[in-house]
Steps between C-alpha positions, in 0.01 A plus 500: 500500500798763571635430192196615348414768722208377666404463857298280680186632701603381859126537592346281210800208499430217603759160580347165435750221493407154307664199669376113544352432829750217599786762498670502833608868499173690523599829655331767364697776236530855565650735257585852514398783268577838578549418835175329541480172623237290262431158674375219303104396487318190560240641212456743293253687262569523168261567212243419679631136590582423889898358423670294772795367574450167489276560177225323598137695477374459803520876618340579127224267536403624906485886382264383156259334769 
């Protein structure tokens, strides 16, 4: 993105990470953008579709009932 000349809206970014379940390590990410802290998600919205980490639909399906 610097390369470019863009920069991320700390407000509006979001950090989900995609791993298999049986991973032993499952300690959540942080990153830092302009010295905010952005801390990974269990789920997130995006296009109207309830994402989560462990890509199942679950979350999706409970918010269409």
């Amino acid at each position: 993105m610097a390369s470019n000349y863009l920069v991320a809206n700390t407000e509006k970014t979001k950090l989900l990470v995609f791993r298999p379940s049986h991973e032993k390590d499952q300690t959540p990410i942080m990153i830092n953008i302009d010295g905010k802290k952005i801390f990974e998600s269990e789920c997130e919205k995006l296009l109207g579709l309830h994402i989560s980490k462990d890509l199942r639909w679950a979350g999706h399906v409970q918010v269409m009932k």
